[in-house]
PDB file of N, CA, C and O in Angstrom:
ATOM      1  N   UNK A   1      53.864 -21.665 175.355  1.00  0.00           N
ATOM      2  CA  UNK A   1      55.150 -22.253 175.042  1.00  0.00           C
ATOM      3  C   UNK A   1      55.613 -21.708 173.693  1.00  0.00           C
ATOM      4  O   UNK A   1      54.812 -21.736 172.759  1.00  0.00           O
ATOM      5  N   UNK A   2      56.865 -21.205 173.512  1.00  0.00           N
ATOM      6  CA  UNK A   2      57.220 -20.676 172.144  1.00  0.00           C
ATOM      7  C   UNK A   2      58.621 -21.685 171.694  1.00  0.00           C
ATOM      8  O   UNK A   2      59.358 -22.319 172.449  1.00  0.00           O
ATOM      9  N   UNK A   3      58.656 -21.598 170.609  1.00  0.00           N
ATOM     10  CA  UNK A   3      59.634 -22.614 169.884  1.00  0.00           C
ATOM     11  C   UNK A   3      60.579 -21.369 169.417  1.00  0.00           C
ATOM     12  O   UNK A   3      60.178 -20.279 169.008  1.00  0.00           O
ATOM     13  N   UNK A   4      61.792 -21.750 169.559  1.00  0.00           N
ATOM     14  CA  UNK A   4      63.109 -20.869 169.123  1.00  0.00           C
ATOM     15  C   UNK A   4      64.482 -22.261 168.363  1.00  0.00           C
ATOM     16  O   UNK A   4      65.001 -23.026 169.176  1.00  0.00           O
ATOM     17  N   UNK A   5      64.770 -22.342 167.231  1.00  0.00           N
ATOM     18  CA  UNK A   5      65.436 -23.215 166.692  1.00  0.00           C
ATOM     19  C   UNK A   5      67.236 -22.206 167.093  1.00  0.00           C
ATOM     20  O   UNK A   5      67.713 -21.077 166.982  1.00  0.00           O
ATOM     21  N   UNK A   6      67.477 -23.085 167.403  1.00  0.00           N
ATOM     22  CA  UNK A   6      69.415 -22.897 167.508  1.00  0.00           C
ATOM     23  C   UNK A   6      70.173 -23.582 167.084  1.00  0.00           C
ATOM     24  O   UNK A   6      69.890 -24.648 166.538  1.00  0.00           O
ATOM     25  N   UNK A   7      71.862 -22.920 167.303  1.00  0.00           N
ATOM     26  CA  UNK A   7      72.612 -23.924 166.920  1.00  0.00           C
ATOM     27  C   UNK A   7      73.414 -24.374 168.182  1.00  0.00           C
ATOM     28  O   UNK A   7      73.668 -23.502 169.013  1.00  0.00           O
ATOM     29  N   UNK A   8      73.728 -25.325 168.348  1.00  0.00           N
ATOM     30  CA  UNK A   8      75.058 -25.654 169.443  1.00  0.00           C
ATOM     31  C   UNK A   8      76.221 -25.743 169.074  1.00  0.00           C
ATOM     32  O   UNK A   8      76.119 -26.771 168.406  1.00  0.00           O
ATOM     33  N   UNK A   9      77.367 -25.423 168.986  1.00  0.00           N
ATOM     34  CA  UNK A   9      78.413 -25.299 168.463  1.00  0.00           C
ATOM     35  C   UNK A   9      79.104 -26.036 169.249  1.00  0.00           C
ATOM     36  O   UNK A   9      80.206 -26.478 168.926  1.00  0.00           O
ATOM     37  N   UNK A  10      78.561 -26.253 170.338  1.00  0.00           N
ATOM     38  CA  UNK A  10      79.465 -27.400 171.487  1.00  0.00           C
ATOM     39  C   UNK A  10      80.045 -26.711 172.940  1.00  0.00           C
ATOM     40  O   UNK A  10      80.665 -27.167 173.900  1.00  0.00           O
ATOM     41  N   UNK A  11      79.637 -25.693 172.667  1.00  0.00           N
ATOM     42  CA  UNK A  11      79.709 -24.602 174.042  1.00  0.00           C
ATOM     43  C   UNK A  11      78.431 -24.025 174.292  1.00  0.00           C
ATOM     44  O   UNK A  11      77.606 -24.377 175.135  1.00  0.00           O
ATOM     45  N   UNK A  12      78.339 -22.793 173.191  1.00  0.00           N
ATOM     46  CA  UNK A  12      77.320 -22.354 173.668  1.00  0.00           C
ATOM     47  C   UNK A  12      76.242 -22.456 172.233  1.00  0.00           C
ATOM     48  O   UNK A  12      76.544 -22.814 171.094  1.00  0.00           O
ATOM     49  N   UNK A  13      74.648 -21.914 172.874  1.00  0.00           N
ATOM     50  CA  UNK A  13      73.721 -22.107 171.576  1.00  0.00           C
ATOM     51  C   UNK A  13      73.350 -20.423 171.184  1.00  0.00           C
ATOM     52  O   UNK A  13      73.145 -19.386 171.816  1.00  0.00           O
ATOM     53  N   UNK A  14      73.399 -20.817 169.877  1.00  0.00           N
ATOM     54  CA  UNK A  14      73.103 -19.372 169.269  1.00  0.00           C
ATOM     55  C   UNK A  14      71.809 -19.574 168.243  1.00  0.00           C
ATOM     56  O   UNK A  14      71.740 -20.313 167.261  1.00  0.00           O
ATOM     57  N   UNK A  15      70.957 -18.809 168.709  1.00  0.00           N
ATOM     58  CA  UNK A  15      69.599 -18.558 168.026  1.00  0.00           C
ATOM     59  C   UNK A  15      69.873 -18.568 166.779  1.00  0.00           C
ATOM     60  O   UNK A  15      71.016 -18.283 166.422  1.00  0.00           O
ATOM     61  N   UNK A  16      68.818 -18.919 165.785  1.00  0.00           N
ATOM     62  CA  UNK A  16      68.475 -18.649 164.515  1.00  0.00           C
ATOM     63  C   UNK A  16      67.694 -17.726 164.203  1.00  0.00           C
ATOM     64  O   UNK A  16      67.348 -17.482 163.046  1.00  0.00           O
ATOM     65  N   UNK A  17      67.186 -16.864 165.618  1.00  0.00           N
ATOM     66  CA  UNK A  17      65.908 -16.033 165.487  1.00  0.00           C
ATOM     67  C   UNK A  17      65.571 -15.304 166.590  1.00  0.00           C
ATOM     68  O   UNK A  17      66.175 -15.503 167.644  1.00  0.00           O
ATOM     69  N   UNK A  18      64.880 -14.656 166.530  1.00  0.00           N
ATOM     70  CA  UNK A  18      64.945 -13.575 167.896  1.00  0.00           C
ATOM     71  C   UNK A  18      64.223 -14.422 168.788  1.00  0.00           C
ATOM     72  O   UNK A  18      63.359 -15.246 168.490  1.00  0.00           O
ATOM     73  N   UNK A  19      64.746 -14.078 170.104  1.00  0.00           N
ATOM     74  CA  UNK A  19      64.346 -14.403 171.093  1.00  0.00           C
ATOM     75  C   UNK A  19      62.272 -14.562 171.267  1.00  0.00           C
ATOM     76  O   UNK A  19      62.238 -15.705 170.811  1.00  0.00           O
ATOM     77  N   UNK A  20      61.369 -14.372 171.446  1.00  0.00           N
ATOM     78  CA  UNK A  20      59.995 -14.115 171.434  1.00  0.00           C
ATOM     79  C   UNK A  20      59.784 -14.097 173.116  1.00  0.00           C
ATOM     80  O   UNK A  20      58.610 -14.296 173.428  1.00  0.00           O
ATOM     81  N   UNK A  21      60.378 -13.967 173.847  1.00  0.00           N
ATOM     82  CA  UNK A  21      59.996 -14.071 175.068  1.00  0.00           C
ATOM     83  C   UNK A  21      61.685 -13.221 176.070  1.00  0.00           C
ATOM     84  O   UNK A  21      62.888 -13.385 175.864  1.00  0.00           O
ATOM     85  N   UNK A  22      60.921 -12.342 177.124  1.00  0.00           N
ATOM     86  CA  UNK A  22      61.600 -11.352 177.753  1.00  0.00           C
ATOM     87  C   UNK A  22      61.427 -12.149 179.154  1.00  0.00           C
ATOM     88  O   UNK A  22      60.517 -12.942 179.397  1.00  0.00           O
ATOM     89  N   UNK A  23      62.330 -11.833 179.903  1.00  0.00           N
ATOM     90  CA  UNK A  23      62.744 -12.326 181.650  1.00  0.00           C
ATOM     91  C   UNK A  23      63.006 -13.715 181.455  1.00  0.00           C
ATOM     92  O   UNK A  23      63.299 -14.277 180.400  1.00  0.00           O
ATOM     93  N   UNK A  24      62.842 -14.296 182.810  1.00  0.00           N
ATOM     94  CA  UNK A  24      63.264 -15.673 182.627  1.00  0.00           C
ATOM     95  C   UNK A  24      62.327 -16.896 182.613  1.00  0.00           C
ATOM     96  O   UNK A  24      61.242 -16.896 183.195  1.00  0.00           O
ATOM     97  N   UNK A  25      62.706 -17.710 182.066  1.00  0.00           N
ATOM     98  CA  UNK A  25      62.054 -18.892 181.854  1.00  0.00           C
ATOM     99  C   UNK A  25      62.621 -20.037 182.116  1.00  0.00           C
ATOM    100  O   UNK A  25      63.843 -20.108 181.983  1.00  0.00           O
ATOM    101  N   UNK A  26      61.832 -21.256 182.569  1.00  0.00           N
ATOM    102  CA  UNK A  26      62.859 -22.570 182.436  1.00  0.00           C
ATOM    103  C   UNK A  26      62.350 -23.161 180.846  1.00  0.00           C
ATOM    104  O   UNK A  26      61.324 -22.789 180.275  1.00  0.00           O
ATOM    105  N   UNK A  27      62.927 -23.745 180.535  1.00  0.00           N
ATOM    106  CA  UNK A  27      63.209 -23.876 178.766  1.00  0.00           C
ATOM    107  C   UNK A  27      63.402 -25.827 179.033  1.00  0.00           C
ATOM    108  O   UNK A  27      63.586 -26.443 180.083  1.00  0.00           O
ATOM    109  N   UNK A  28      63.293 -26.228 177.911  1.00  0.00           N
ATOM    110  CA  UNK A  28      63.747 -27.686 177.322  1.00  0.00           C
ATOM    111  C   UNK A  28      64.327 -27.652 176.380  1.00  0.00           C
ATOM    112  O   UNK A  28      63.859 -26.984 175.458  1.00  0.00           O
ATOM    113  N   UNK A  29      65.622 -28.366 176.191  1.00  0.00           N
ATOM    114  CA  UNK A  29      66.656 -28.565 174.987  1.00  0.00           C
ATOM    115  C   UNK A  29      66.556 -29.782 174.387  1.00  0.00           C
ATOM    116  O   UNK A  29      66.856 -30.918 174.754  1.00  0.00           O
ATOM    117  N   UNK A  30      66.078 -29.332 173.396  1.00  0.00           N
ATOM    118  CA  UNK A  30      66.214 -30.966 172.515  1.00  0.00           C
ATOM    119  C   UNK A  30      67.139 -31.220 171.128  1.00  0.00           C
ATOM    120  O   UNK A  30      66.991 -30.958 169.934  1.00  0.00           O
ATOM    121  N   UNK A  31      68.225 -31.908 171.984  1.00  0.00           N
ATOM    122  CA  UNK A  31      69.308 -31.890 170.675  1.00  0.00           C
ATOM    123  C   UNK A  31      68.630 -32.871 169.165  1.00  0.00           C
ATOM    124  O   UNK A  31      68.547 -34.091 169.028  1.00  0.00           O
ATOM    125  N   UNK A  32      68.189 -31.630 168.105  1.00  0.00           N
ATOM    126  CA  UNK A  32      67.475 -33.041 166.793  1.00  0.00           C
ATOM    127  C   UNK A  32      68.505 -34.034 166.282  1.00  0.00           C
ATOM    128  O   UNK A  32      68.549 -35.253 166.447  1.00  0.00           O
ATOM    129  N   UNK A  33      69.129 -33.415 165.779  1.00  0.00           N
ATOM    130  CA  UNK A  33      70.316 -33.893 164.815  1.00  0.00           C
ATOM    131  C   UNK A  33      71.727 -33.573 164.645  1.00  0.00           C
ATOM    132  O   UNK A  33      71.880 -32.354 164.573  1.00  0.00           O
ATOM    133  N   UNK A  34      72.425 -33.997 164.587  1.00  0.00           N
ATOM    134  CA  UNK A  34      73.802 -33.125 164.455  1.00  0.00           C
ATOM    135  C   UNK A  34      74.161 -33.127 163.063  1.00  0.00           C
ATOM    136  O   UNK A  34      74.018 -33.883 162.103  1.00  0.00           O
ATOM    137  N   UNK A  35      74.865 -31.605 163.386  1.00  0.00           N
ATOM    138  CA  UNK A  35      75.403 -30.950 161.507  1.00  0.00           C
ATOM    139  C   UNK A  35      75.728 -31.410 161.089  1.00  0.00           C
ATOM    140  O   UNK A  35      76.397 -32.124 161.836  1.00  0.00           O
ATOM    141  N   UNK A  36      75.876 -31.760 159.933  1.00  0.00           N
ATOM    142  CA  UNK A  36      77.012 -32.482 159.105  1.00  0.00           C
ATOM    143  C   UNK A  36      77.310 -31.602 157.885  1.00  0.00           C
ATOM    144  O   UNK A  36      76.663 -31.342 156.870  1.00  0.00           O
ATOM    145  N   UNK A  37      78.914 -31.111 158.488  1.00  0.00           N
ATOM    146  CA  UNK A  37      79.320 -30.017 157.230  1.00  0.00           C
ATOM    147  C   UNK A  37      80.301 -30.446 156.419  1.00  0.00           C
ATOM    148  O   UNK A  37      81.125 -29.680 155.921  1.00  0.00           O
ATOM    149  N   UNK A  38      80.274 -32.081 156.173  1.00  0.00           N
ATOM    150  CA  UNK A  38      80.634 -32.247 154.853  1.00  0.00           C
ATOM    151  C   UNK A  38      79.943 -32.542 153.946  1.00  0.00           C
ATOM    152  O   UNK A  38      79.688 -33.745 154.002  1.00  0.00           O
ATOM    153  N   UNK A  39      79.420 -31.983 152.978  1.00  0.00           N
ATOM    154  CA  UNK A  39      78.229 -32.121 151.982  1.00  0.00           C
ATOM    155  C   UNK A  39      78.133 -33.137 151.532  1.00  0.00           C
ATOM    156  O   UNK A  39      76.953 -33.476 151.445  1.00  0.00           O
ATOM    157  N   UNK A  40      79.266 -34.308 150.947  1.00  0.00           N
ATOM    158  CA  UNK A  40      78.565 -35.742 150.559  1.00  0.00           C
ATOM    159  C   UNK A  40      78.308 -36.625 151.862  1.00  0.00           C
ATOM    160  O   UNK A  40      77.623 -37.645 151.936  1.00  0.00           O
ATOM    161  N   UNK A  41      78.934 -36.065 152.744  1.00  0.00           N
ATOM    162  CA  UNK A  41      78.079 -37.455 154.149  1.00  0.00           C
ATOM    163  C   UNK A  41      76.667 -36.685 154.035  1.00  0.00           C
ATOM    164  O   UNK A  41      75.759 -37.490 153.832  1.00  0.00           O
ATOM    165  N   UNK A  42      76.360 -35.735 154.088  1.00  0.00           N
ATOM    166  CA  UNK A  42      75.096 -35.092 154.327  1.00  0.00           C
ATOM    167  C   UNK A  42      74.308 -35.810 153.163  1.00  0.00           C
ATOM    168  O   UNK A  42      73.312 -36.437 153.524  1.00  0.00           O
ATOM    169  N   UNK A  43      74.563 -35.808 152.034  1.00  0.00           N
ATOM    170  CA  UNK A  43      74.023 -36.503 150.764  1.00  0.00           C
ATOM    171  C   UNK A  43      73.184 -37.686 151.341  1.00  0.00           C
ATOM    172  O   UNK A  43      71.992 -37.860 151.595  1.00  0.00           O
ATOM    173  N   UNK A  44      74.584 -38.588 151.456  1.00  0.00           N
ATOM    174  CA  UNK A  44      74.457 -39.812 151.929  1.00  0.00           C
ATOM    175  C   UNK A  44      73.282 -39.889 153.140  1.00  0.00           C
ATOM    176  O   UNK A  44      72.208 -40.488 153.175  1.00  0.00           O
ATOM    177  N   UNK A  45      73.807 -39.216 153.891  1.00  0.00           N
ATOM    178  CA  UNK A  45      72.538 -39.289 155.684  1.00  0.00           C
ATOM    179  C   UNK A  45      71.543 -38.985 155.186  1.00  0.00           C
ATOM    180  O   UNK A  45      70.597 -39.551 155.733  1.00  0.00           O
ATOM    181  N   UNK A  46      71.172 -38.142 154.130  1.00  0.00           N
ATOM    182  CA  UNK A  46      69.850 -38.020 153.639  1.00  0.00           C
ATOM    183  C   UNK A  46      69.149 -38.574 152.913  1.00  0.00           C
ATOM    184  O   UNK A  46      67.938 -38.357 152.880  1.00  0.00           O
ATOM    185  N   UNK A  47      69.665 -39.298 152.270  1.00  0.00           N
ATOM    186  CA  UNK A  47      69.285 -40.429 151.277  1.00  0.00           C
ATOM    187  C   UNK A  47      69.493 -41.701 152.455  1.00  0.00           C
ATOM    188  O   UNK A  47      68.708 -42.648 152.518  1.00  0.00           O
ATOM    189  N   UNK A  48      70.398 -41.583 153.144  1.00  0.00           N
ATOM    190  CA  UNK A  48      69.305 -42.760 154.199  1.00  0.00           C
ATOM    191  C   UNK A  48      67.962 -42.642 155.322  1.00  0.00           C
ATOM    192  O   UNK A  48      67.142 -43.366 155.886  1.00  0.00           O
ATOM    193  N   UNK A  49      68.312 -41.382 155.225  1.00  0.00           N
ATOM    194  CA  UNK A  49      67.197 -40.602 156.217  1.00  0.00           C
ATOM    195  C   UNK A  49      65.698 -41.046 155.418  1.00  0.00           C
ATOM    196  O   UNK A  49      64.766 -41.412 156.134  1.00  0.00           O
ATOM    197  N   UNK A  50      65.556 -41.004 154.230  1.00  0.00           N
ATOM    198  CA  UNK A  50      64.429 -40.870 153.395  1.00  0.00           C
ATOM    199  C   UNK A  50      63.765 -42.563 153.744  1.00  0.00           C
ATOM    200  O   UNK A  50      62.548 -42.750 153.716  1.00  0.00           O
ATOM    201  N   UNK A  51      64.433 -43.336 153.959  1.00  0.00           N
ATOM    202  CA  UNK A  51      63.932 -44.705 154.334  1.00  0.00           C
ATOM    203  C   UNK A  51      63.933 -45.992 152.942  1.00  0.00           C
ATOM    204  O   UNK A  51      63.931 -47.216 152.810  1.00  0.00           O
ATOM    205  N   UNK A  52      63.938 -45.112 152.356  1.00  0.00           N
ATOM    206  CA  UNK A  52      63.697 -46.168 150.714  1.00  0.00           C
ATOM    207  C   UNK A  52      64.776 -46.365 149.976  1.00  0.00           C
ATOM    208  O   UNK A  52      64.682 -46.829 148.839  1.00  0.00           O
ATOM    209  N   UNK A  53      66.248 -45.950 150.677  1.00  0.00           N
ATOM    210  CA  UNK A  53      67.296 -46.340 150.205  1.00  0.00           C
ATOM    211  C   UNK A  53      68.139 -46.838 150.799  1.00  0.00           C
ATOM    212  O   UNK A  53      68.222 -46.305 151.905  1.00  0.00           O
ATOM    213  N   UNK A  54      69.043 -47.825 150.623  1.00  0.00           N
ATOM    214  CA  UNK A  54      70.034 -49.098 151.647  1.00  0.00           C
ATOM    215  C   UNK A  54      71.218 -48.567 151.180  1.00  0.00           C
ATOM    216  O   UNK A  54      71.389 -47.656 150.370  1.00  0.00           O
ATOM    217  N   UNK A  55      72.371 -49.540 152.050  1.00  0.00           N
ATOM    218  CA  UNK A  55      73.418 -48.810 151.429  1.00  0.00           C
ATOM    219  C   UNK A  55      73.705 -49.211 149.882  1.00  0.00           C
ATOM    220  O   UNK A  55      74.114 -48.462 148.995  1.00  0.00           O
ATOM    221  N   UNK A  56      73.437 -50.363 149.809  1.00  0.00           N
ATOM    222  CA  UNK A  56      73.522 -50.790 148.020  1.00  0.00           C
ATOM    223  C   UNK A  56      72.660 -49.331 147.218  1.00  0.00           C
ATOM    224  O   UNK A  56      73.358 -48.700 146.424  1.00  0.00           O
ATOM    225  N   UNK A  57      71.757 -49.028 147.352  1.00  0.00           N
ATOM    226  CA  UNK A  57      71.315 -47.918 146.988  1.00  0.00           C
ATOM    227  C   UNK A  57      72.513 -46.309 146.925  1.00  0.00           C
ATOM    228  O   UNK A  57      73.190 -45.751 146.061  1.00  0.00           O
ATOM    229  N   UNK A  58      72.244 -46.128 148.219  1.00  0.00           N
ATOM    230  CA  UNK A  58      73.218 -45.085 148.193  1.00  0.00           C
ATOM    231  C   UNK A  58      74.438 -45.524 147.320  1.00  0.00           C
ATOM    232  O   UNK A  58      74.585 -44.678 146.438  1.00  0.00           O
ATOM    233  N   UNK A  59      75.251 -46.391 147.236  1.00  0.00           N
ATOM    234  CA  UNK A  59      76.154 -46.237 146.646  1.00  0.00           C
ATOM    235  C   UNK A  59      76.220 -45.992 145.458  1.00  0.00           C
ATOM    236  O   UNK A  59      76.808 -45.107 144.837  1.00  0.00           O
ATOM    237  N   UNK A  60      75.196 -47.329 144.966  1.00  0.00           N
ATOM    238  CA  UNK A  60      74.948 -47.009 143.444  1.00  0.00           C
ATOM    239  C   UNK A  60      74.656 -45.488 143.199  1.00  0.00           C
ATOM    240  O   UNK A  60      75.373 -44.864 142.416  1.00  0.00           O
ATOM    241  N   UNK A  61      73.866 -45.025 143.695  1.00  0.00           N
ATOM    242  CA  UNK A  61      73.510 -43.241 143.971  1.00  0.00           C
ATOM    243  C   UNK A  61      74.973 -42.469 143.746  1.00  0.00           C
ATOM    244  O   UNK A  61      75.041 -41.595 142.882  1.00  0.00           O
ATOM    245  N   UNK A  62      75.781 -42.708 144.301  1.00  0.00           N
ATOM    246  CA  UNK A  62      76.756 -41.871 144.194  1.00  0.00           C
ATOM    247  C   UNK A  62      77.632 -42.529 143.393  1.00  0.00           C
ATOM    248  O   UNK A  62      78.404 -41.758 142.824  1.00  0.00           O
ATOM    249  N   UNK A  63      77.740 -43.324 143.222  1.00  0.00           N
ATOM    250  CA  UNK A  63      78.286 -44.330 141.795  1.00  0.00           C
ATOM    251  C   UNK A  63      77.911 -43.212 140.197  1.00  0.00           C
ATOM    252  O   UNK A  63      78.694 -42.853 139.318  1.00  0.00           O
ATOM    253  N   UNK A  64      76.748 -42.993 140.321  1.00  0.00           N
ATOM    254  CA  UNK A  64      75.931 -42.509 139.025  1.00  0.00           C
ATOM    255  C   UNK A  64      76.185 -41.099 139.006  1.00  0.00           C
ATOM    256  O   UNK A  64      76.187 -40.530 137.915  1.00  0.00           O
ATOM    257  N   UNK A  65      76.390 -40.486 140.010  1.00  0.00           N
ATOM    258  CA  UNK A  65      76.816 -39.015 140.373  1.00  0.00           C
ATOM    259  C   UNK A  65      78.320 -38.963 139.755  1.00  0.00           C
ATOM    260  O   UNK A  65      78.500 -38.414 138.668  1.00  0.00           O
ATOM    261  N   UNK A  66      79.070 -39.373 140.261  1.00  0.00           N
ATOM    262  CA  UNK A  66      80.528 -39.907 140.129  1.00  0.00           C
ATOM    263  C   UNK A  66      81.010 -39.813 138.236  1.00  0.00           C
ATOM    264  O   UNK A  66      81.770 -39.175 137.508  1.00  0.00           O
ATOM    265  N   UNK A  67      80.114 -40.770 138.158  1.00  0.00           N
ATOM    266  CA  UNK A  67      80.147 -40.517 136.365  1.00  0.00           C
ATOM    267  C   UNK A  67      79.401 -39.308 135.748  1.00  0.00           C
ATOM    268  O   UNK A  67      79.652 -38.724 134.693  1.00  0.00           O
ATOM    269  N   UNK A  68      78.860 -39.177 136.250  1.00  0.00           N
ATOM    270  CA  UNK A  68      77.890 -37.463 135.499  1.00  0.00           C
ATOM    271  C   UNK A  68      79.195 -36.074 135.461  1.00  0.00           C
ATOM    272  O   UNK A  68      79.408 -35.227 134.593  1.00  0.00           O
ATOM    273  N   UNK A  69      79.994 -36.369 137.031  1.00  0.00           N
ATOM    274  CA  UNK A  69      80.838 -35.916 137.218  1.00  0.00           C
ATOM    275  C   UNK A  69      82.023 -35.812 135.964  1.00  0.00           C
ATOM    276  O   UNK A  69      82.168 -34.821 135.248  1.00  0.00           O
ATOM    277  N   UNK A  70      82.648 -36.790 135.897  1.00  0.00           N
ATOM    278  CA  UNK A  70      83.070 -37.009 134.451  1.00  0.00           C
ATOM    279  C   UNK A  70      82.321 -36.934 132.630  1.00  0.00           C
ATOM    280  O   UNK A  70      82.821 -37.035 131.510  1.00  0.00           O
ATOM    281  N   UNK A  71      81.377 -36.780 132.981  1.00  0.00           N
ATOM    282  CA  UNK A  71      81.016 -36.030 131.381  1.00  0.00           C
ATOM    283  C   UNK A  71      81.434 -35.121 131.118  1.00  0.00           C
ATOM    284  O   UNK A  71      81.192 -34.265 131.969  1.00  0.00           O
ATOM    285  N   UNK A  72      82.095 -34.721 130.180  1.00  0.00           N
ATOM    286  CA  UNK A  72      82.584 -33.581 129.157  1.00  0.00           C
ATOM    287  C   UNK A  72      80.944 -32.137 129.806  1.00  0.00           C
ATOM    288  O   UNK A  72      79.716 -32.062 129.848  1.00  0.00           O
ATOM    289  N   UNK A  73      81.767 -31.611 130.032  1.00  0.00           N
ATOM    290  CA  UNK A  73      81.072 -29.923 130.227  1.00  0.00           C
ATOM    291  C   UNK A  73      80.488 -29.525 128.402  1.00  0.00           C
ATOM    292  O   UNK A  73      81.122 -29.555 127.348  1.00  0.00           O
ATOM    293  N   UNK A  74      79.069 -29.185 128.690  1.00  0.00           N
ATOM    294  CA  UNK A  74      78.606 -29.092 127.271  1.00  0.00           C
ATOM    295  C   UNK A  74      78.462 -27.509 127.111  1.00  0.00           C
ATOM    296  O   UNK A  74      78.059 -26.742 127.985  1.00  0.00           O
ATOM    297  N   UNK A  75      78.912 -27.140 125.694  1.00  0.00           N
ATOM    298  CA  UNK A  75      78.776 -25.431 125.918  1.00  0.00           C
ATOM    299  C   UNK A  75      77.031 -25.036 125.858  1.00  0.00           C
ATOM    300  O   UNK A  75      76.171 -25.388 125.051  1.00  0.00           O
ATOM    301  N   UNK A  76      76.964 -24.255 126.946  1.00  0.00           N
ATOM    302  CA  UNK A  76      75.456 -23.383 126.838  1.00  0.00           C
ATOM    303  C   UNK A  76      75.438 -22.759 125.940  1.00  0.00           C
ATOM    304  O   UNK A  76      74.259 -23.074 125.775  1.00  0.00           O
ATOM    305  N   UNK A  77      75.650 -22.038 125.023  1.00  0.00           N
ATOM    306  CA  UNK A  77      76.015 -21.094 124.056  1.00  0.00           C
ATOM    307  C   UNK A  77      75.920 -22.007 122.497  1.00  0.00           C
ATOM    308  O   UNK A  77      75.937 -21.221 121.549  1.00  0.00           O
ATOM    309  N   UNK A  78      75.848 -23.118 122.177  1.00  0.00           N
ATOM    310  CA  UNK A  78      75.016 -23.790 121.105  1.00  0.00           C
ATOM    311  C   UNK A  78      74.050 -24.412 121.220  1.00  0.00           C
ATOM    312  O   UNK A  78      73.501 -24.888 120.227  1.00  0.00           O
TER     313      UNK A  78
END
């Protein structure tokens, strides 16, 4: 049995990697997770993914981000 990771785009799946196996085969699809290509839900899903954070957590989490955000840019150069 060989493992090949893809993507589904919602039509068709496109490898991440070469094929390892020539002619045909019957195969199993196992959808893991779906993408998430907006980077702060991804934040978020991952910091709930981890198990040790609620949403009171996450928020505060991005609460604290939020303000770091707003600090004055410090020059590298002194």
């Amino acid at each position: 049995m060989e493992t090949v990771h893809a993507i589904y785009d919602g039509h068709t799946f496109k490898p991440l990697e070469p094929i390892p196996v020539k002619g045909q085969y019957e195969v199993t699809i196992i959808f893991n997770k779906p993408i998430i290509n907006d980077k702060e839900a991804y934040k978020q899903s991952l910091l709930k993914y981890c198990g040790c954070f609620d949403d009171d957590d996450v928020k505060m989490i991005e609460e604290m981000r939020q303000e770091q955000r707003n600090l004055p840019k410090r020059n590298r150069d002194t």
